[in-house]
DSSP file (Angstrom, degrees, kcal/mol; ACC not computed):
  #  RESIDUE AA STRUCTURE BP1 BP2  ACC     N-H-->O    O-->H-N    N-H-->O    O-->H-N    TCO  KAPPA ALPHA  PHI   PSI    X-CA   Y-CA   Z-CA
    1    1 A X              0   0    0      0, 0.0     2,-0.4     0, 0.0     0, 0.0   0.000 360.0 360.0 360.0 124.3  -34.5   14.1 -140.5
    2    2 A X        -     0   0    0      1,-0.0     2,-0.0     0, 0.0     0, 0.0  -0.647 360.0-125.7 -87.7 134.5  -34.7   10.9 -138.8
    3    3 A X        -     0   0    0     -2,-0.4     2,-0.0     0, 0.0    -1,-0.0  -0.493   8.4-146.5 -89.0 172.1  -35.7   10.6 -135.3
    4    4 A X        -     0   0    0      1,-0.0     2,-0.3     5,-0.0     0, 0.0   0.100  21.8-123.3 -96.1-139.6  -33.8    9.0 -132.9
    5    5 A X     >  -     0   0    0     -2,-0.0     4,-1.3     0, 0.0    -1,-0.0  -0.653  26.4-120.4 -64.6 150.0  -36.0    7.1 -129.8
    6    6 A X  T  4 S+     0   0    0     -2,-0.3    -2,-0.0     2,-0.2     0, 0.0   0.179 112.0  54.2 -97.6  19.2  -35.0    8.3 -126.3
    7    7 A X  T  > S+     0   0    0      3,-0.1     4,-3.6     2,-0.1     3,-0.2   0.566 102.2  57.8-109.1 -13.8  -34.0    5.4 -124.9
    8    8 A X  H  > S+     0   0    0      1,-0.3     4,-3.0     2,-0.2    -2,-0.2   0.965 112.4  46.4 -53.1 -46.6  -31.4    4.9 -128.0
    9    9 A X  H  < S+     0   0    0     -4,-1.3     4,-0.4     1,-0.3    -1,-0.3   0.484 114.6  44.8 -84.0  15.6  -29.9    8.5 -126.8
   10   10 A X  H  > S+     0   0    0     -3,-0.2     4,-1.7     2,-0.1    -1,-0.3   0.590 116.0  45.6-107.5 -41.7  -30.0    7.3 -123.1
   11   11 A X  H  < S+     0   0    0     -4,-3.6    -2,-0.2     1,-0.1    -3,-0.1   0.888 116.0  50.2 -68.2 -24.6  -28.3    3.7 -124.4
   12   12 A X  T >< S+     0   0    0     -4,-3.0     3,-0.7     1,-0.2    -1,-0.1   0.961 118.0  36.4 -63.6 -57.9  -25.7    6.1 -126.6
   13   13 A X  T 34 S+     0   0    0     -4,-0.4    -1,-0.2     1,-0.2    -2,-0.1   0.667 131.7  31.8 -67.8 -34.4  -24.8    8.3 -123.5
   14   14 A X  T 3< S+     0   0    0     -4,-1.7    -1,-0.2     1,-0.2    -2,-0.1  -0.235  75.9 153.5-120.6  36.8  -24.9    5.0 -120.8
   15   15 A X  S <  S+     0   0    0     -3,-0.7    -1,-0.2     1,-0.2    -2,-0.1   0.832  80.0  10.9 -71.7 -33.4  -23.7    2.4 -123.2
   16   16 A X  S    S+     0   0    0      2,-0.1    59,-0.5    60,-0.0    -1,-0.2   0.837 120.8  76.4-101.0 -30.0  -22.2   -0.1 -120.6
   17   17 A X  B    S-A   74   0A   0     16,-0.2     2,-0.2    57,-0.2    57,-0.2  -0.263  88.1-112.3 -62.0 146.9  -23.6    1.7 -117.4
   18   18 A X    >>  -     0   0    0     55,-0.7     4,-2.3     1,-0.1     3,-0.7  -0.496  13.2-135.8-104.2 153.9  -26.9    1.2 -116.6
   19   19 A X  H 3> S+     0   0    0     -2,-0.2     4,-0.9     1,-0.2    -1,-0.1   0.952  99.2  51.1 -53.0 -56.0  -29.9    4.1 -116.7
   20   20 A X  H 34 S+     0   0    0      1,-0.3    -1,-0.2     2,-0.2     4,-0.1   0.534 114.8  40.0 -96.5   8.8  -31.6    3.5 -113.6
   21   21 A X  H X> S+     0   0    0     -3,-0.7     3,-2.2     2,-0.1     4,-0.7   0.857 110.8  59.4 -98.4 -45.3  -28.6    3.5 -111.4
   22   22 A X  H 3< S+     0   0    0     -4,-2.3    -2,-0.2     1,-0.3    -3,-0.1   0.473  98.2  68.2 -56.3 -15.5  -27.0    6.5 -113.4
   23   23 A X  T 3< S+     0   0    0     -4,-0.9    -1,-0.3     1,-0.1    -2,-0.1   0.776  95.8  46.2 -43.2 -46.3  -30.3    8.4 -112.3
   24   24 A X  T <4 S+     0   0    0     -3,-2.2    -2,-0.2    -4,-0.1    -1,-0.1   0.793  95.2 106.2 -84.1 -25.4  -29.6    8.6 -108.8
   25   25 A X     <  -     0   0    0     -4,-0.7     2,-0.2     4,-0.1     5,-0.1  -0.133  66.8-126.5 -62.4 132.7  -25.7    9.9 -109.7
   26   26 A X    >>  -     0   0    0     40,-0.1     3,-2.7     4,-0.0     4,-1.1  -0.538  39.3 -73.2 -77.9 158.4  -24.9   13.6 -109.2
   27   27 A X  H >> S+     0   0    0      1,-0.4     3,-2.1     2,-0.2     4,-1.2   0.598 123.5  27.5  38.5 -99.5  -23.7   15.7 -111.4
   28   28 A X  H 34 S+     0   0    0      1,-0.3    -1,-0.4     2,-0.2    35,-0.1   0.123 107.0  67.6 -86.9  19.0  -20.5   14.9 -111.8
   29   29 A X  H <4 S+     0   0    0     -3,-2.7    -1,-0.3     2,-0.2     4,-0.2   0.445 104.5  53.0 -99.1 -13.5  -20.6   11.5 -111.0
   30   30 A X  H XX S+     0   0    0     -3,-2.1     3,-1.5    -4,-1.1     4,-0.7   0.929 106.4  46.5 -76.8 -44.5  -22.6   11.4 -114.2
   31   31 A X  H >X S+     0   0    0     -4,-1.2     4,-2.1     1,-0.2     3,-1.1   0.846 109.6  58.6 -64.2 -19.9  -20.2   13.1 -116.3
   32   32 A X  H 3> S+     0   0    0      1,-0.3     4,-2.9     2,-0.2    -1,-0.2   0.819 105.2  56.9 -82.0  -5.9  -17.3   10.5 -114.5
   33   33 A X  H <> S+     0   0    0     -3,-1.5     4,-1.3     2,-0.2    -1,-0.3   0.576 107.9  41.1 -89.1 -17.3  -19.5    7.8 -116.0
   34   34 A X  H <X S+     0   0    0     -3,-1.1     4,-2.3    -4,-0.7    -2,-0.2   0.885 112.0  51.9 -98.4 -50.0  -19.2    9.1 -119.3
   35   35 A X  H  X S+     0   0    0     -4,-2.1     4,-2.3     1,-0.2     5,-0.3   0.943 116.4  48.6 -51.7 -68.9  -15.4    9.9 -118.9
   36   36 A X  H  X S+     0   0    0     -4,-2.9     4,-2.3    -5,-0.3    -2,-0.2   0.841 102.1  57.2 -52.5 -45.2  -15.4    6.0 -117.7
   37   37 A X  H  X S+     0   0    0     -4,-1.3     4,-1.6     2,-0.2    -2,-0.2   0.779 110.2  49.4 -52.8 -46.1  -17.4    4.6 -120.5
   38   38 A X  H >< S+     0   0    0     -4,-2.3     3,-1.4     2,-0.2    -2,-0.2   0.993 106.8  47.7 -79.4 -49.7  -14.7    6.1 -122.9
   39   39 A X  H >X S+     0   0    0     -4,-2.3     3,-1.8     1,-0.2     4,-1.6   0.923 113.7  56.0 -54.1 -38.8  -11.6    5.0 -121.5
   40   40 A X  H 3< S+     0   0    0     -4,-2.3    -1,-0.2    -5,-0.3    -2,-0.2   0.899  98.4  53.3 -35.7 -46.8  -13.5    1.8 -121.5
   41   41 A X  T << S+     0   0    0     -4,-1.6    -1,-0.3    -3,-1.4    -2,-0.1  -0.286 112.7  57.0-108.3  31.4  -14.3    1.6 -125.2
   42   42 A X  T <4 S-     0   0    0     -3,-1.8     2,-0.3     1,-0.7    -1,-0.2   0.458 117.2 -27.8-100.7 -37.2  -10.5    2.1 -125.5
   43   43 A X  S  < S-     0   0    0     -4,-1.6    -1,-0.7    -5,-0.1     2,-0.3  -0.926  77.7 -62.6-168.1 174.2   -8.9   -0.5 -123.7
   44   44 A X        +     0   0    0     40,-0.3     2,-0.4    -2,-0.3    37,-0.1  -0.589  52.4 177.5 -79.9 130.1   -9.1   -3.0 -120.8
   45   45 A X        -     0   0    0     -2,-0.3     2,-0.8    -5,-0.1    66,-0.1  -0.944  18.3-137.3-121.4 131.9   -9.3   -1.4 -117.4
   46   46 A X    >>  -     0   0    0     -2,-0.4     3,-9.2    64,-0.3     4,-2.0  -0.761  32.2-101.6-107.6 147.9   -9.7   -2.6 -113.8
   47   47 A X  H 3> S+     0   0    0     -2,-0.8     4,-1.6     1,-0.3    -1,-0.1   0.413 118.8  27.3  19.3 -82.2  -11.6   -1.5 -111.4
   48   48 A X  H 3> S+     0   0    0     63,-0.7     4,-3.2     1,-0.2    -1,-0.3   0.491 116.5  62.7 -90.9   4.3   -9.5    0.5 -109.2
   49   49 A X  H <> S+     0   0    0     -3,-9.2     4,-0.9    62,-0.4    -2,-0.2   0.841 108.1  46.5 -90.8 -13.9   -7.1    1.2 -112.4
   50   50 A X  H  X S+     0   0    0     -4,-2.0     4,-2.9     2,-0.2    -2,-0.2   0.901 112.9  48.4 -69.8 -45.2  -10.4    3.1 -113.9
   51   51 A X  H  X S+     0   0    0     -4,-1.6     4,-1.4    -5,-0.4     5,-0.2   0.963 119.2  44.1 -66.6 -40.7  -11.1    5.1 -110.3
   52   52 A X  H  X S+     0   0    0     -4,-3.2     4,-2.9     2,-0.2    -1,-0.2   0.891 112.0  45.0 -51.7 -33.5   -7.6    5.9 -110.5
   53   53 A X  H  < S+     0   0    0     -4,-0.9     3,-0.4     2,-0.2     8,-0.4   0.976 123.1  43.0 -66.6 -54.0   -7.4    6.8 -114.0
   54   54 A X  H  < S+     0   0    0     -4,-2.9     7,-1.8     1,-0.3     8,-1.3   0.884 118.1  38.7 -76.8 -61.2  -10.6    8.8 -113.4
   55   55 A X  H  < S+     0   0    0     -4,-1.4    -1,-0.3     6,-0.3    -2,-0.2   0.506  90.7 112.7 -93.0 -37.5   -9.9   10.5 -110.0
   56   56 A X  S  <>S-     0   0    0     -4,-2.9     5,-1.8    -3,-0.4     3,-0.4  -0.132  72.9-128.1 -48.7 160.8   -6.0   11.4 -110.6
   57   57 A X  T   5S+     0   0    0      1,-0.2    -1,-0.1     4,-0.1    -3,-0.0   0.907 114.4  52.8 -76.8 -47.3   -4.7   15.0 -111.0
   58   58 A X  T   5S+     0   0    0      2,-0.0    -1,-0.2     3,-0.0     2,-0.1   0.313 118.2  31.2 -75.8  19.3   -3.1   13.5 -114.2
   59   59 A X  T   5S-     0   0    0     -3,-0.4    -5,-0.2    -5,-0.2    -4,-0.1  -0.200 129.8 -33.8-125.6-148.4   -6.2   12.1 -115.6
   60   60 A X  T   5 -     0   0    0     -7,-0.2    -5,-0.2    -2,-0.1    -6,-0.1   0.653  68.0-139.2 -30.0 -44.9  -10.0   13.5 -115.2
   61   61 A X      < +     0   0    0     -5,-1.8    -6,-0.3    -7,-1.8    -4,-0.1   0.657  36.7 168.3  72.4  32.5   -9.4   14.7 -111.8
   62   62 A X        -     0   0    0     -8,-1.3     2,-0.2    -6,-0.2    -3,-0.1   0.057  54.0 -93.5 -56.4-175.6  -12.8   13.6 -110.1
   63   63 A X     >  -     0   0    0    -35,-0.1     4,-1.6     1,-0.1    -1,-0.1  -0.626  43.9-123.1 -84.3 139.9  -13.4   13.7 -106.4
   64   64 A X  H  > S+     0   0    0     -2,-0.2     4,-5.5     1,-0.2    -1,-0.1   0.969 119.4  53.1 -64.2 -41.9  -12.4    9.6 -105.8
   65   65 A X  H  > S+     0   0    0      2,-0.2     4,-0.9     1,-0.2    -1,-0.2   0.951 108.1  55.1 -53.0 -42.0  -16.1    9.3 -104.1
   66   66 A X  H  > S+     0   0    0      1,-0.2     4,-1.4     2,-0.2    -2,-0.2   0.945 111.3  40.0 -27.5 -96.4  -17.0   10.8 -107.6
   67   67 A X  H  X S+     0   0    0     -4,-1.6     4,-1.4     2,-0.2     3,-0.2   0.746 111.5  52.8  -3.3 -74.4  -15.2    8.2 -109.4
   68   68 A X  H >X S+     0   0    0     -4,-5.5     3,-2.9     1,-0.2     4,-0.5   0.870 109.7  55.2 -49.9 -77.7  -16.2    5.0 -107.3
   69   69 A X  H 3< S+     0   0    0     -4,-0.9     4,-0.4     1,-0.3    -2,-0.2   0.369 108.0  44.5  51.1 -91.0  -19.3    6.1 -107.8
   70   70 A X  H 3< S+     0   0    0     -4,-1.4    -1,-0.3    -3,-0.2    -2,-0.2   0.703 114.9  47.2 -39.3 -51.9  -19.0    6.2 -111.5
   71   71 A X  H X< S+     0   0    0     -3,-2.9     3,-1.3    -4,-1.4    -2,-0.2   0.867 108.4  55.0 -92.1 -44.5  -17.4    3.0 -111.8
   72   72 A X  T 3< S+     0   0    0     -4,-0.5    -1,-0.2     1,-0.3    -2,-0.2   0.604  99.4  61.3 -71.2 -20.2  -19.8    1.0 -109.4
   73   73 A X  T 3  S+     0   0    0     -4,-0.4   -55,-0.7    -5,-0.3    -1,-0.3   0.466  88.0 103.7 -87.5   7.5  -22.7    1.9 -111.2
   74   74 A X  B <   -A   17   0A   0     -3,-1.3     2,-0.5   -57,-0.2   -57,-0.2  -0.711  68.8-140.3 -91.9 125.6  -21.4    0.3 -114.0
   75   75 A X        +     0   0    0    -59,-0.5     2,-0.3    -2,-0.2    -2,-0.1  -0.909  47.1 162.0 -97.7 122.6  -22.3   -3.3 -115.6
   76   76 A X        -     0   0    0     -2,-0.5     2,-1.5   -59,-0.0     3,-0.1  -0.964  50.7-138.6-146.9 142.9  -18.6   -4.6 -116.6
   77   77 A X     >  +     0   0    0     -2,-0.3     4,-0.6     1,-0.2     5,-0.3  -0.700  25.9 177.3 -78.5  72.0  -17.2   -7.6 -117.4
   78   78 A X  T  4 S+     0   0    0     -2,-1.5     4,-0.3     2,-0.2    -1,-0.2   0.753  85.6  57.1 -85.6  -6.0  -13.7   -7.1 -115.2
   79   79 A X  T >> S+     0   0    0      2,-0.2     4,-3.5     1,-0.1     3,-2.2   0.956 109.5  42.8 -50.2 -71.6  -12.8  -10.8 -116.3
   80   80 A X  T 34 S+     0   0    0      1,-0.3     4,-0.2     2,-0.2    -2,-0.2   0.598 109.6  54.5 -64.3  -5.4  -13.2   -9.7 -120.0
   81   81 A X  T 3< S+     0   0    0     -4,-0.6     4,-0.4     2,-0.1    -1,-0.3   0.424 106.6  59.0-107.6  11.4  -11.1   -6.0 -119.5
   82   82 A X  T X> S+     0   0    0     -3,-2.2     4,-1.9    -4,-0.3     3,-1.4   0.864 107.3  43.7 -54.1 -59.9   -8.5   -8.6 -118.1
   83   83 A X  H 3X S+     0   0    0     -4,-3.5     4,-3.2     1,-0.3     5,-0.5   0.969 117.5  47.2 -58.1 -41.7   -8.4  -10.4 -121.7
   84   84 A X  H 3> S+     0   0    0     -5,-0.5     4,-0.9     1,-0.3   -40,-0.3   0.818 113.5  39.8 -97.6  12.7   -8.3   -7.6 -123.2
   85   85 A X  H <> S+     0   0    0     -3,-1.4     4,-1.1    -4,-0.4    -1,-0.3   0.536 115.3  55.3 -99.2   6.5   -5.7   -5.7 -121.5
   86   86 A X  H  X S+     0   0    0     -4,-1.9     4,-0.9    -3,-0.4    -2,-0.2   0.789 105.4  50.9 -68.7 -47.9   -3.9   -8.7 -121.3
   87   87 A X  H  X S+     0   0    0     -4,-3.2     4,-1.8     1,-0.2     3,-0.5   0.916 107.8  59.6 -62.7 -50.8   -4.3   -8.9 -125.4
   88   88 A X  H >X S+     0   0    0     -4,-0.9     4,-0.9    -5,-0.5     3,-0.8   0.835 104.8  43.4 -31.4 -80.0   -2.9   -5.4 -125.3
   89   89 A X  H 3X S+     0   0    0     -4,-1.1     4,-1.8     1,-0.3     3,-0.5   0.772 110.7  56.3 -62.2 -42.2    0.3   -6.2 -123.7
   90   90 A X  H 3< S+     0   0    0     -4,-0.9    -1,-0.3    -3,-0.5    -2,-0.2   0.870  97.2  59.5 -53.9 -50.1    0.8   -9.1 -125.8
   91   91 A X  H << S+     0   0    0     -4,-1.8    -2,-0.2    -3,-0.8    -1,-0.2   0.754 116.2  41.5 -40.9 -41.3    0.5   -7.0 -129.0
   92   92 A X  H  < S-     0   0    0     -4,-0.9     2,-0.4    -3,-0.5    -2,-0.2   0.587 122.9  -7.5 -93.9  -0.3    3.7   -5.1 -127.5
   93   93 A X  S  < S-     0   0    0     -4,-1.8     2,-0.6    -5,-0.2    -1,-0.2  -0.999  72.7 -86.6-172.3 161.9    5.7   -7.3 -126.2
   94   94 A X        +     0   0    0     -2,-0.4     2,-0.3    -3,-0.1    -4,-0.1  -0.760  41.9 179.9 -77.1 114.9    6.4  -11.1 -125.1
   95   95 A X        -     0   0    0     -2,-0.6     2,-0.2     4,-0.0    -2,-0.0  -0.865  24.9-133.6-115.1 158.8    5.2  -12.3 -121.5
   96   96 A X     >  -     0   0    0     -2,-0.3     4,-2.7     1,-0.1     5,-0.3  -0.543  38.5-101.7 -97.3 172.6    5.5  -15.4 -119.9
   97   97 A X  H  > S+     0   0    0     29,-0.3     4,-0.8    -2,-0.2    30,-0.2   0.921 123.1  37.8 -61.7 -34.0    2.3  -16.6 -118.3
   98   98 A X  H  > S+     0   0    0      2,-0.2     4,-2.7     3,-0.1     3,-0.3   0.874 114.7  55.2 -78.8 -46.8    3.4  -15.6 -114.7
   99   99 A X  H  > S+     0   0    0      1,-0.2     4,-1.8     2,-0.2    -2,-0.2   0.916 113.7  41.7 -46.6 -61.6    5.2  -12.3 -115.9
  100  100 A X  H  X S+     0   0    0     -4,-2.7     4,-1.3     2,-0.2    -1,-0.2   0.775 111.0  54.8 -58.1 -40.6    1.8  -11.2 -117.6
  101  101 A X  H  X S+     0   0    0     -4,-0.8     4,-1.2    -3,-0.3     5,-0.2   0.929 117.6  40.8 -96.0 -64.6   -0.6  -12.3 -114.5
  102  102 A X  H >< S+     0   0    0     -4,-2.7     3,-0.5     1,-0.2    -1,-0.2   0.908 107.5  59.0 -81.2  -9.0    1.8  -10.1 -112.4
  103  103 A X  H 3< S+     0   0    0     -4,-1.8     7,-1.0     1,-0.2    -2,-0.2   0.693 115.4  34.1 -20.6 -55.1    1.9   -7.5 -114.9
  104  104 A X  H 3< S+     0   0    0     -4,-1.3     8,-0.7     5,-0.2    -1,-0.2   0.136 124.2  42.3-109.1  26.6   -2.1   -7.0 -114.8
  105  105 A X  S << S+     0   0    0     -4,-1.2     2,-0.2    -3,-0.5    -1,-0.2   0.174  89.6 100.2-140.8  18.7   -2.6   -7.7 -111.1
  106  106 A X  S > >S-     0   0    0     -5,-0.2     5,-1.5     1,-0.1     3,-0.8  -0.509  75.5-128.0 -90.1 160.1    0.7   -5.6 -109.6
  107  107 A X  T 3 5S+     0   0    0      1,-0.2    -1,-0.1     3,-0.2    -3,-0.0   0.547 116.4  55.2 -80.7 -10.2   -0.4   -2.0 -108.1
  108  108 A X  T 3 5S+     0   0    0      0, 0.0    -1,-0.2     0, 0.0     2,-0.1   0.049 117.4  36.2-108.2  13.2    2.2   -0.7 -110.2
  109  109 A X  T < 5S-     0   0    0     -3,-0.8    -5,-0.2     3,-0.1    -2,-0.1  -0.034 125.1 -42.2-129.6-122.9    0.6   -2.5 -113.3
  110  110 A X  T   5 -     0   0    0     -7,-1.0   -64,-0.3    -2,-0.1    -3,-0.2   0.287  59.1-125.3 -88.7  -9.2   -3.2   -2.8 -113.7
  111  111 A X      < +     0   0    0     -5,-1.5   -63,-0.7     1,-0.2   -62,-0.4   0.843  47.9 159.5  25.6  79.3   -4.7   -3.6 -110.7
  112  112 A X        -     0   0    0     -8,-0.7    -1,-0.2     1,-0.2     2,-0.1  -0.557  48.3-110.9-120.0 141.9   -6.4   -6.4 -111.8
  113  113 A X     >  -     0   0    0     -2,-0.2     4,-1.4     1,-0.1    -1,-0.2  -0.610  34.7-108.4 -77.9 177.1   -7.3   -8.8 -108.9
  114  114 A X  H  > S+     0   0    0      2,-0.2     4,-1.4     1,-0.2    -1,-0.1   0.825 125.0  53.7 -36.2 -50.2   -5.2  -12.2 -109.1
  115  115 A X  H >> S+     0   0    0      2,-0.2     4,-1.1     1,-0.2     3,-0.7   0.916 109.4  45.2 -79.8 -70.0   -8.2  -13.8 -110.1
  116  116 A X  H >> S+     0   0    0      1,-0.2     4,-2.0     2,-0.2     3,-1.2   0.824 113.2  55.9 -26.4 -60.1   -8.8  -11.3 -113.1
  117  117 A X  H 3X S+     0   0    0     -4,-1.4     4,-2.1     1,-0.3    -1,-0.2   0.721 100.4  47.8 -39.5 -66.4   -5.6  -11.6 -113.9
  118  118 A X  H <X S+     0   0    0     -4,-1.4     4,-0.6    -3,-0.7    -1,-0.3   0.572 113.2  54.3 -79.9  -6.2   -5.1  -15.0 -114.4
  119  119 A X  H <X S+     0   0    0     -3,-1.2     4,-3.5    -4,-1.1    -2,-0.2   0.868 105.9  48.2 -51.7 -56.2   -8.3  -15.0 -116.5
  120  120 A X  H  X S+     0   0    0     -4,-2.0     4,-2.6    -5,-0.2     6,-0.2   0.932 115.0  50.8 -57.9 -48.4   -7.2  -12.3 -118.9
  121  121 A X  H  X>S+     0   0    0     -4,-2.1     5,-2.9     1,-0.3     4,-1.4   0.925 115.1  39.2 -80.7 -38.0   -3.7  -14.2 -119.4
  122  122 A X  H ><5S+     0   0    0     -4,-0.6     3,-0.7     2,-0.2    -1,-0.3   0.959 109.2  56.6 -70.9 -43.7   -4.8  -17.1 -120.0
  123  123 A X  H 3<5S+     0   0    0     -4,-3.5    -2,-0.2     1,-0.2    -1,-0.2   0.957 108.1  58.3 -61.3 -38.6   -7.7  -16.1 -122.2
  124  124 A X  H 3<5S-     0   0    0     -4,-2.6    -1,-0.2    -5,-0.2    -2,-0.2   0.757 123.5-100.4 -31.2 -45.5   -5.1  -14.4 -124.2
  125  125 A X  T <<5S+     0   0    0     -4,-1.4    -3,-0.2    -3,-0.7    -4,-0.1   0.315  90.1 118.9 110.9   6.8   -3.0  -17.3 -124.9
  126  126 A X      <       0   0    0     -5,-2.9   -29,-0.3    -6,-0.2    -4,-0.2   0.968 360.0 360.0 -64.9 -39.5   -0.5  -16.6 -122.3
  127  127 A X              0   0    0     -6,-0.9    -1,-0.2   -30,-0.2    -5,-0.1   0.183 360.0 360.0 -86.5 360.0   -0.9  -19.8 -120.2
């Protein structure tokens, strides 16, 4: 049986979040970290479209302090889950460069900031 190291099973459990902030995290703000770290490693998220995802009755259902929490303790690249929910949209369907940019930055979309936005589209190939 091979062993593992214990900071591999702490980097397996925390892979984008970091240990020594995810220490201080309660209970379930750990587990929302974990819950965030998968929807991550699925697709491109932003910010507040991960504390929602996480914190809705039709998703996880954290406490929203839970959630933020969760999310803020987190090392992510919200440029780079722009590109790639940006690549995502692109894979289904045709946007224009302005159609996609308000696509991932609408409250009804992704909640992307403008700035995210127009990163992800462009890094895409939208622009």
């Amino acid at each position: 049986m091979t062993k593992i190291p214990f900071i591999t099973l702490l980097c397996l459990m925390f892979p984008i979040g970091s240990i020594s902030l995810a220490q201080s995290l309660t209970g379930p703000q750990k587990n929302a970290v974990r819950s965030a770290n998968a929807y991550l490693s699925m697709g491109g998220f932003s910010r507040d479209g991960l504390i929602d995802q996480l914190s809705s009755s039709y998703g996880d259902d954290y406490e929203r302090h839970d959630a933020t929490a969760a999310v803020d303790s987190l090392s992510v690249d919200w440029n780079e889950q722009a590109g790639r929910s940006a690549q995502q949209y692109l894979e289904m369907s045709g946007f224009s460069c302005r159609g996609l940019i308000e696509q991932l930055s609408s409250d009804y979309g992704e909640q992307f900031t403008k700035n995210q936005a127009t990163y992800g589209a462009r890094q895409a190939g939208a622009c």
